[in-house]
C-alpha positions as CSV (number, residue, x, y, z in Angstrom):
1,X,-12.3,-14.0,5.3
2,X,-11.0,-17.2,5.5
3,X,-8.0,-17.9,8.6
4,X,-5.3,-18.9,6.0
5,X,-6.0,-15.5,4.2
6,X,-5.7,-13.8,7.6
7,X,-2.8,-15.9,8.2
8,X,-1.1,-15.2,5.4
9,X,-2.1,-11.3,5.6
10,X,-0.6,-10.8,9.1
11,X,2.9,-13.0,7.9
12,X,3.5,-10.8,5.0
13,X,2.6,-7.2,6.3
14,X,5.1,-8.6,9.3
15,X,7.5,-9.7,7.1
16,X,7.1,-5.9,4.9
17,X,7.4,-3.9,7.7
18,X,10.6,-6.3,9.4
19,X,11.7,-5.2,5.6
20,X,11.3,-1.9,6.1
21,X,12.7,-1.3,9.4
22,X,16.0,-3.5,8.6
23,X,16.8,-1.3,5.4
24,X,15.9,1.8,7.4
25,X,17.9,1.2,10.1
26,X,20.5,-1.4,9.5
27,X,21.3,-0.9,6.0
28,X,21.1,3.4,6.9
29,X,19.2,4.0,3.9
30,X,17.2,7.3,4.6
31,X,13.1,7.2,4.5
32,X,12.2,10.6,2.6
33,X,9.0,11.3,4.0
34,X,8.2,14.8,2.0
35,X,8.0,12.6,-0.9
36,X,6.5,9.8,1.1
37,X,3.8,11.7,2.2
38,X,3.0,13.8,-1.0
39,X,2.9,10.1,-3.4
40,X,0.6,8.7,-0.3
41,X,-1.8,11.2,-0.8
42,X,-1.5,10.8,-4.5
43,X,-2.0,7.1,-4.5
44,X,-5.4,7.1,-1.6
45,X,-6.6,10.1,-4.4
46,X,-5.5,7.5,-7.8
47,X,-7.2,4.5,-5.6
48,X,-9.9,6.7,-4.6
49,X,-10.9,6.9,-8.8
50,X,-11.1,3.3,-9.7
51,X,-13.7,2.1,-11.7
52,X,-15.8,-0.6,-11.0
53,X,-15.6,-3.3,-14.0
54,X,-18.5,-5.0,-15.6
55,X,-16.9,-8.6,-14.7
56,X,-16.4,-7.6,-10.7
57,X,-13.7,-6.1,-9.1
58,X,-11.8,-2.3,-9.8
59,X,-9.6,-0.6,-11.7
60,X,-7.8,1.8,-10.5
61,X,-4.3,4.2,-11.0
62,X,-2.0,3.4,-8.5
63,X,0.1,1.6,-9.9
64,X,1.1,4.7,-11.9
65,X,2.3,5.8,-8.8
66,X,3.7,2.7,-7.3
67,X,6.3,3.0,-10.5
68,X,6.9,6.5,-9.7
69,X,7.8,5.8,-6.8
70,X,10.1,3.2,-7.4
71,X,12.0,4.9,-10.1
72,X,12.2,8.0,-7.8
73,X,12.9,6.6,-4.2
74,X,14.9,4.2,-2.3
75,X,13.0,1.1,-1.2
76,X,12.3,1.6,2.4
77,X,10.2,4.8,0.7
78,X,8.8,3.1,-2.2
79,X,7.3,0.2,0.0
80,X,5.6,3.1,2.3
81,X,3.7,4.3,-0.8
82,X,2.7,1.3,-1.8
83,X,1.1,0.8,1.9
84,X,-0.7,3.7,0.9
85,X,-2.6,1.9,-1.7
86,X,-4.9,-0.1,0.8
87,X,-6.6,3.4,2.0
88,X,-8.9,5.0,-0.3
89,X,-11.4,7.4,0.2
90,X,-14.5,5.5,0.1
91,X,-13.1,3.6,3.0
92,X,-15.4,5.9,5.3
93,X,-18.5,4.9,3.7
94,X,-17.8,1.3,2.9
95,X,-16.4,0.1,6.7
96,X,-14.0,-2.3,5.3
97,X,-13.0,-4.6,7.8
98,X,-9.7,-4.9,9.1
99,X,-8.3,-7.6,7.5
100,X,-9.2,-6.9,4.2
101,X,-7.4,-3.5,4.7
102,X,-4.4,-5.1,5.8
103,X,-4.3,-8.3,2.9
104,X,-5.0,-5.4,0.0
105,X,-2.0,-3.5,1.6
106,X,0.4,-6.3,1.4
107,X,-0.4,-7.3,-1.9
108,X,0.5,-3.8,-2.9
């Protein structure tokens, strides 16, 4: 991966989580981690069943849940879930490196 892309990946996931901690902390708006936790699992499970396209890349169902969750929670919450969406199951067998984890998360 180029350094510009890692550059760019470490700026924005610093910049979402500075995001994340000012509206959860400064602004008081509460992190509801039942429903955190539950639409995590349900996003790494809708990533985990992409399909692989005939052109290159995936599709996959997240973003099903990304809405969900930003219809149903506050944003601190709904950002959370979509960090969720850089894990997927076949993480174990693939050994993804780090910084391709971390630039798919932010661009969720």
């Amino acid at each position: 991966m180029d350094n510009r892309v890692k550059a760019v990946a470490a700026l924005l996931g610093v910049g979402s989580f500075a995001v994340i901690l000012y509206l959860a902390l400064a602004s008081n708006m509460p992190i509801y981690w039942f429903s955190v936790v539950l639409l995590g699992a349900l996003m790494i499970i809708c990533e985990s069943l992409g399909e692989n396209m005939s052109s290159g890349g995936r599709s996959t169902y997240g973003i099903i849940v990304i809405f969900a969750a930003i219809a149903a929670l506050n944003t601190p919450s709904a950002m959370i879930v979509a960090l969720f969406g850089a894990f997927h199951l076949g993480l174990a067998r693939r050994r993804e490196d780090a910084w391709n984890l971390a630039y798919t998360a932010v661009v969720y």
